[in-house]
VEXDREN-2710 file (C-alpha; in Angstrom, 1 decimal):
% VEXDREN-2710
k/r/px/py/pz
1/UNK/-1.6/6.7/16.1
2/UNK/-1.6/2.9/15.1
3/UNK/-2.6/3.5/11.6
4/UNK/-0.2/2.0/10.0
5/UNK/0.2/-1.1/12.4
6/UNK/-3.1/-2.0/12.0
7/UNK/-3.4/-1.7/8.1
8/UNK/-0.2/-3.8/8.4
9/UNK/-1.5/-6.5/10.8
10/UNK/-4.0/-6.6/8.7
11/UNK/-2.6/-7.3/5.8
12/UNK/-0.5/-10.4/7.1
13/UNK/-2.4/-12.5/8.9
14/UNK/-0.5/-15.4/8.1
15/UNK/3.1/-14.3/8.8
16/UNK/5.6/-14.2/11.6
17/UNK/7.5/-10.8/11.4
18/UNK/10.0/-9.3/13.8
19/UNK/11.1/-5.5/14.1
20/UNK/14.2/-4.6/16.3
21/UNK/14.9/-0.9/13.9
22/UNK/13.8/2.4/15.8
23/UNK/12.4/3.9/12.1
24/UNK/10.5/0.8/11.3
25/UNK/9.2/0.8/14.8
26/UNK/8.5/4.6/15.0
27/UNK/6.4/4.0/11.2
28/UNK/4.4/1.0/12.5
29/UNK/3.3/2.6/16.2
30/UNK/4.6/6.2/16.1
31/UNK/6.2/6.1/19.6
32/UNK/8.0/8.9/20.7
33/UNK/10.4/7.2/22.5
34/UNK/12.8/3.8/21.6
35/UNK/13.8/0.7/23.5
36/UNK/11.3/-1.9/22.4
37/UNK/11.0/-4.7/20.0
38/UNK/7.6/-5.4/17.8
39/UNK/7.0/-9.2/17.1
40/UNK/3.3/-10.0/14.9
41/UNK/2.9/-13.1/14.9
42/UNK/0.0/-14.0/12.2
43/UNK/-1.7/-10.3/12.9
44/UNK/-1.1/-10.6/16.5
45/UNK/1.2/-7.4/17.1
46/UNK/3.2/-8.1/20.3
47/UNK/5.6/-5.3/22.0
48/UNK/8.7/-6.7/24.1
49/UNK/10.4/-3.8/26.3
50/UNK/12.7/-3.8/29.6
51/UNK/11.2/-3.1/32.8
52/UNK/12.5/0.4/32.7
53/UNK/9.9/1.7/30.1
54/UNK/7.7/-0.8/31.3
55/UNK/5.0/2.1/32.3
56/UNK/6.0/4.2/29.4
57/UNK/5.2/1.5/27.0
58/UNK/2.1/0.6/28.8
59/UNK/0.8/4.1/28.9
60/UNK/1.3/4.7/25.2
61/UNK/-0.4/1.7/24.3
62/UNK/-3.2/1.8/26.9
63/UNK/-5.5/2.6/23.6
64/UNK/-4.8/0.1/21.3
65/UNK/-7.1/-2.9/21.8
66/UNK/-5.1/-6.5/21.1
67/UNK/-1.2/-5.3/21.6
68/UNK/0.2/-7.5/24.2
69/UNK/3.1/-5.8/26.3
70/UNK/5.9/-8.5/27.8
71/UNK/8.8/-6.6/30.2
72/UNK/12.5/-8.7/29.7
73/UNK/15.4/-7.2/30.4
74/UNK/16.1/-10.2/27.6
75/UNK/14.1/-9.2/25.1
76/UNK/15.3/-12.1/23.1
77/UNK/14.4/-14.8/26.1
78/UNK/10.9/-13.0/25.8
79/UNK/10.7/-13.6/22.1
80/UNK/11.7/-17.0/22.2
81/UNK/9.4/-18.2/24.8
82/UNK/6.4/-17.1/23.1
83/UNK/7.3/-18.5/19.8
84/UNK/7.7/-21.2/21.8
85/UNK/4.2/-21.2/23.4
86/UNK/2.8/-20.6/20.0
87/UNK/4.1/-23.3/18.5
88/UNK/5.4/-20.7/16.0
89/UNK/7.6/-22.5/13.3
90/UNK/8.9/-19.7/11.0
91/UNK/10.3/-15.7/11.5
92/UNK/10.5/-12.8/9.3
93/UNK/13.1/-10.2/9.5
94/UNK/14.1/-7.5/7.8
95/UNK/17.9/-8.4/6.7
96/UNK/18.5/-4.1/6.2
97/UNK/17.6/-3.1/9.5
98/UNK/18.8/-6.2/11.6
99/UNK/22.6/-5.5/12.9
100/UNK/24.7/-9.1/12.1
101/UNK/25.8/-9.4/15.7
102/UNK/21.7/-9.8/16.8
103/UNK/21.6/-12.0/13.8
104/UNK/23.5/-14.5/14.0
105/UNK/22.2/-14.7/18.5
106/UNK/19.0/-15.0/17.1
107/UNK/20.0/-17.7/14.8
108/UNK/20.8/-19.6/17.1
109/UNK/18.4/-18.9/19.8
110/UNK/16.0/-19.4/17.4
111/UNK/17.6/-23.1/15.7
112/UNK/17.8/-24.2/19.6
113/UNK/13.7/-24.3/19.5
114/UNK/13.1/-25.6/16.0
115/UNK/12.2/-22.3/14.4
116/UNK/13.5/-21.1/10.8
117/UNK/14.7/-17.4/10.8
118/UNK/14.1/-15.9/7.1
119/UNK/15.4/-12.6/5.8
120/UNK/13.2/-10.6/3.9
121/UNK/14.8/-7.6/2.2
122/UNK/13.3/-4.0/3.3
123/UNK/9.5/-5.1/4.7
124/UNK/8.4/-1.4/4.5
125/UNK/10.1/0.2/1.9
126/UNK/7.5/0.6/-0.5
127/UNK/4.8/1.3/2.3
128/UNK/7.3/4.4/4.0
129/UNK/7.7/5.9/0.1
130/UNK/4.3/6.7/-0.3
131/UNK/3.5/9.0/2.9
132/UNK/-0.2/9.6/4.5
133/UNK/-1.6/12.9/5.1
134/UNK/-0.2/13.3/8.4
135/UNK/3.5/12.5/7.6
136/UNK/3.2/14.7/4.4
137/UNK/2.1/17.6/7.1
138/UNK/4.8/16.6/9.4
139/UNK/7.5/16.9/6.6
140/UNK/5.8/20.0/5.3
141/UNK/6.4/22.0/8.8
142/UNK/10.6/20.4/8.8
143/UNK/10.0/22.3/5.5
144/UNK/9.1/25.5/6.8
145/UNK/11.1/25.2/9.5
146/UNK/14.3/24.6/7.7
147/UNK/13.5/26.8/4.9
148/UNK/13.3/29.9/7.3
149/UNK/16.4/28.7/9.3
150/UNK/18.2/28.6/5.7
151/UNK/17.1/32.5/4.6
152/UNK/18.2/34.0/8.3
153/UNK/21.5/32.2/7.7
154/UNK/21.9/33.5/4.2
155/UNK/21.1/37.5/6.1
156/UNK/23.7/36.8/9.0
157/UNK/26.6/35.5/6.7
158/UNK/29.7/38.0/6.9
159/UNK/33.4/37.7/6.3
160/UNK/35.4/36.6/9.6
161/UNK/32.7/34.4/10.3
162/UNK/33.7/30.3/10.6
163/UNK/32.0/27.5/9.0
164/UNK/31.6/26.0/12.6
165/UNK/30.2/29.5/13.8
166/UNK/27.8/29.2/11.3
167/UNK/26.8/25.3/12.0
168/UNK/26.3/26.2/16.0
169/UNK/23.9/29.1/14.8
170/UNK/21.7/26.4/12.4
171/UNK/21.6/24.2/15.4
172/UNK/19.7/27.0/17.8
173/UNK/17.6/28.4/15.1
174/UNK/16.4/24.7/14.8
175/UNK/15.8/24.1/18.4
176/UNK/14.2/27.5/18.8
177/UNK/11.6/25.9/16.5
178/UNK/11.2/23.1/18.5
179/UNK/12.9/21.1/16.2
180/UNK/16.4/18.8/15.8
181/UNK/18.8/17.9/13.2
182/UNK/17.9/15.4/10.8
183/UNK/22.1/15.4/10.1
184/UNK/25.0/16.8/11.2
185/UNK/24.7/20.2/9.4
186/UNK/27.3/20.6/6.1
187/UNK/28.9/24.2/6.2
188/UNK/31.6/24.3/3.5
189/UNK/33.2/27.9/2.7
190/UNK/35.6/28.4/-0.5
191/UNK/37.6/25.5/-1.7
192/UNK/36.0/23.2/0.9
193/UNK/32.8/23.5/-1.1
194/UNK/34.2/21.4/-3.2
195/UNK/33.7/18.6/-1.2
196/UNK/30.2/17.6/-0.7
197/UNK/30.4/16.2/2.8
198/UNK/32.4/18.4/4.1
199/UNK/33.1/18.3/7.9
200/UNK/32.3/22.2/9.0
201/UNK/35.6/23.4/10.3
202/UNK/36.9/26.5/11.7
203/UNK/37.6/27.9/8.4
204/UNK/37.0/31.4/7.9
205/UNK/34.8/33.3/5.5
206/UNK/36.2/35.4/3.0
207/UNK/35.0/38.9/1.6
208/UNK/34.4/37.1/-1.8
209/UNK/33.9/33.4/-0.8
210/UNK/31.1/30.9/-1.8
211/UNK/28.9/29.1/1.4
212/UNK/28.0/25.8/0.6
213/UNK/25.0/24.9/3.1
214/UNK/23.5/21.4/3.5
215/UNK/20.8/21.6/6.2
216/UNK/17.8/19.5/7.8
217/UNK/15.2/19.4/10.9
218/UNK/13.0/16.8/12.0
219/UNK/9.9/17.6/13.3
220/UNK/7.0/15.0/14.5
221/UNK/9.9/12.1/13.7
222/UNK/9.9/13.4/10.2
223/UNK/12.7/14.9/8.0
224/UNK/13.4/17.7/5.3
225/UNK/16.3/18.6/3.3
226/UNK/17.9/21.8/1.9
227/UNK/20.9/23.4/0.5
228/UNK/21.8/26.5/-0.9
229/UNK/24.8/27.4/-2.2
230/UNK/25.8/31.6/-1.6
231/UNK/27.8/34.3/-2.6
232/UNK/28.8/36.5/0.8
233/UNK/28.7/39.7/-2.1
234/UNK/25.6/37.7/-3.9
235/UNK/25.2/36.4/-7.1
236/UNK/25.9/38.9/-10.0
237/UNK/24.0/37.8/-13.1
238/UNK/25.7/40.3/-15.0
239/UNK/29.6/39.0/-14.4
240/UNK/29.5/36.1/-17.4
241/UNK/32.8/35.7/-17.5
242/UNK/32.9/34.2/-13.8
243/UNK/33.0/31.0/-13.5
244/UNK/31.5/30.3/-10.0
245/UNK/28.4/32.3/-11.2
246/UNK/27.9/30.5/-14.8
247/UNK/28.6/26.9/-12.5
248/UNK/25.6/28.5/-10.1
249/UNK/23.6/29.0/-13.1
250/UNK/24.4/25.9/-14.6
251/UNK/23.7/23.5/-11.5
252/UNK/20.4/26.1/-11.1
253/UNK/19.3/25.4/-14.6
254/UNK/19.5/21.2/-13.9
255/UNK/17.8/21.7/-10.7
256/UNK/14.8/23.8/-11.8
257/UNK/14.1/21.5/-15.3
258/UNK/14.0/18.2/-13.5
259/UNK/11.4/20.3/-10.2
260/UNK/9.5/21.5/-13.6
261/UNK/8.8/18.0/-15.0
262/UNK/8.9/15.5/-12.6
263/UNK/5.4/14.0/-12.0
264/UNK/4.1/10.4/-11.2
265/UNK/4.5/8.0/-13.5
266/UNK/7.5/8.9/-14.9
267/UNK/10.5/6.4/-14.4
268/UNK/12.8/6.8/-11.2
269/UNK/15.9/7.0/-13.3
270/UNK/14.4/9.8/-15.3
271/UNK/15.2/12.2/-12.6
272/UNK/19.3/11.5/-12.8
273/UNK/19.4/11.3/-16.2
274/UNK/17.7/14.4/-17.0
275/UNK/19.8/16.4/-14.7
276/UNK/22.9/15.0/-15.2
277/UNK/22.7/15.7/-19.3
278/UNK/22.2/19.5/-18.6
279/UNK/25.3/19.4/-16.9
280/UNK/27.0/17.4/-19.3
281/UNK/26.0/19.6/-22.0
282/UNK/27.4/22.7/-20.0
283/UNK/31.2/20.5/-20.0
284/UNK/30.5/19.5/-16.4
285/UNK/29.4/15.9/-17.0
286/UNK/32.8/14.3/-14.6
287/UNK/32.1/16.8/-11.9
288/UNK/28.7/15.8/-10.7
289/UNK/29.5/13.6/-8.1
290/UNK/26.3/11.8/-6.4
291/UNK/22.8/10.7/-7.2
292/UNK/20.6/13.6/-7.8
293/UNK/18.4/13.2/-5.3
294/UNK/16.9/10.3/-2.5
295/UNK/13.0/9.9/-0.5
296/UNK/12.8/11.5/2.3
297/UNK/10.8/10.6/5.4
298/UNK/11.3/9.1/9.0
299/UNK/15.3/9.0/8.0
300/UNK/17.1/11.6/5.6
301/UNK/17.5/9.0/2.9
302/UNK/15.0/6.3/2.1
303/UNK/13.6/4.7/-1.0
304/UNK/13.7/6.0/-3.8
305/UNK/16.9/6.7/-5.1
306/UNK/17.1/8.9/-7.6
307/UNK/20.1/7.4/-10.0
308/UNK/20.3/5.8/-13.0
309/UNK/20.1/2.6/-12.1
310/UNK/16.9/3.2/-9.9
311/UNK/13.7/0.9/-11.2
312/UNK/10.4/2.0/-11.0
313/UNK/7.8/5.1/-11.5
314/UNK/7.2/7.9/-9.3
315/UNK/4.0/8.2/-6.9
316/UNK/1.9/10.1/-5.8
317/UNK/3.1/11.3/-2.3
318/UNK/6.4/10.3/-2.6
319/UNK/8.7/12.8/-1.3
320/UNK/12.1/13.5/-2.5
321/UNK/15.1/15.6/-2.9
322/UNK/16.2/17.2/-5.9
323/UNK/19.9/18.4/-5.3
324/UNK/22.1/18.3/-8.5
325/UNK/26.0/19.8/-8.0
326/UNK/29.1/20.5/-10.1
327/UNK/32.8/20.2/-7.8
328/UNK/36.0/21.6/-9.3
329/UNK/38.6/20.1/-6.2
330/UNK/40.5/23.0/-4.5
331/UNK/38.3/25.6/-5.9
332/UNK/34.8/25.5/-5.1
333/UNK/32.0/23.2/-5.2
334/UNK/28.2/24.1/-5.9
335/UNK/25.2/22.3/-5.0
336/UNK/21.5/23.5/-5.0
337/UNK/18.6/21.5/-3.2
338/UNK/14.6/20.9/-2.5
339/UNK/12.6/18.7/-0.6
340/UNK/9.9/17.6/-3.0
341/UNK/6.3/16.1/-2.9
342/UNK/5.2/14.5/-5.8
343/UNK/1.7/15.0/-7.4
344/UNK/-0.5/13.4/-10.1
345/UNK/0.5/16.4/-12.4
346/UNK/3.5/18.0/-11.0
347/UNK/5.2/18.2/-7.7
348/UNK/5.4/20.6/-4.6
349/UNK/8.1/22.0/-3.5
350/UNK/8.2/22.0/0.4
351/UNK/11.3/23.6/0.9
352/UNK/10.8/28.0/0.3
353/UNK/14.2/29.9/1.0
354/UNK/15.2/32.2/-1.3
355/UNK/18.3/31.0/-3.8
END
């Protein structure tokens, strides 16, 4: 449960750090539930809530030898006076998850009592891209889950139907799994396609429309990813002359080489580069929009990014999307993605619904 606190705790025994961010909080403890701040002080972790989840906090943690719970309806006032008692003289905080408003107040606070604040850039980044066994599992089942919600979509899809018909629908097959959105579902039919975040509208399917459909469930606190773009008459292979299926098989072509290479150790940057040359080559190059891919995890996008400007080598049980697309505005737009785990060798792909 308190894996990863402890290896972090651990591993900074001299340092002051403060987390205020429901994913940072969630990686370090695993609580189900938000509200509460998480100050270590030299490898002392310390957990500052409100009186209200007072017994839930206390409950949860009743396990964990050495974390001290404080109740403070002023969590800051709580922080400050046991810096204070401590004699503490510096604080870490992470500068990407802190809002500027609780900043600059604990600035201030903190300057009142003689005590340096100091931003540190993304404290967990690297630890949260390399997942353990049991988030890998955790992502694996959102996997499942949304590949099956994703393949009894693709069966129910029917002229007449709207884009927001179909986005309600995703939402119940997700909670009939037990599971929740990981984002606001993307359902974008004929020319809206074209537009890669599109808002699902009441548009209507047509008899010969394309379904562009971005989807993900989080299950356990953890996150998958998926989109399929379809065909309501599905995709002829033999009509070469039309265009929407020779952009399908273009943007399928990108997608599958970079799944069928990528391994650890290569570079980051690889990933974008190699998929944005195959659809170059095809004529594409101006219509591929994005960044071929991002980690996923605790949120929908975390480190890495998959770009070409991304440093770094692929790991070992990192796990990312691979989503390459090609948008030709006020026609139609197509993108195909998969939720990845990447091996010594190879990868895994988590995500299983049919193209």
């Amino acid at each position: 449960m308190l894996d990863n606190l402890t290896a972090f705790t651990s591993q900074n025994k001299t340092q002051n750090y403060l987390f205020s961010s429901s994913p940072s909080i969630f990686y370090l403890t695993k609580a189900p539930f938000e509200g509460f701040s998480l100050l270590i002080l030299s490898g002392q972790p310390y957990v500052i809530c409100s009186q209200m989840i007072k017994e839930q906090v206390e409950t949860y943690f009743s396990g964990a030898g050495g974390v001290q719970i404080r109740a403070n309806n002023v969590p800051i006032d709580e922080i400050c006076t046991i810096l204070s008692q401590r004699a503490e003289q510096t604080l870490i905080f992470d500068s990407l998850d802190t809002p500027t408003a609780d900043f600059f107040e604990l600035k201030s606070r903190l300057e009142s009592i003689k005590i340096e604040l100091l931003p540190q850039k993304g404290i967990l980044t690297e630890l949260r891209a390399v997942k353990t066994p049991d988030e890998i599992k955790n992502i694996s089942v959102a996997c499942d889950i949304v590949s099956k919600t994703a393949q009894t979509i693709q069966g129910e899809l029917k002229a007449g139907l709207s884009e927001l018909d179909i986005h309600f629908r995703i939402i119940e097959l997700f909670a009939k799994h037990h599971s929740i959105v990981s984002f606001t579902p993307i359902v974008a039919a004929g020319p809206n396609s074209a537009n890669p975040h599109h808002a699902s509208s009441n548009y209507k399917l047509k008899p010969d429309d394309m379904v562009l459909i971005d989807i993900g469930c989080k299950y356990g606190g953890f996150c998958s990813d998926l989109t399929r773009t379809y065909f309501l008459e599905g995709i002829n292979t033999d009509k070469v002359d039309d265009v929407r299926t020779n952009v399908w098989k273009i943007v399928k072509n990108s997608h599958d080489i970079v799944i069928n290479q990528i391994k650890a150790g290569l570079p980051i940057n690889w990933a974008d580069k190699t998929a944005r040359d195959v659809i170059a080559e095809a004529g594409y190059k101006d219509n591929f929009i994005h960044n071929t891919g991002h980690g996923v995890g605790i949120e929908i996008h975390e480190t890495p990014s998959l770009n070409l400007r991304a440093e770094g080598i692929f790991l070992p049980k990192m796990v990312v999307t691979v989503e390459p697309g090609i948008y030709l505005k006020g026609r139609f737009g197509v993108r195909i993605e998969d939720t990845i785990l990447i091996t010594k060798d190879g990868c895994e792909v988590l995500t299983s619904a049919p193209y």
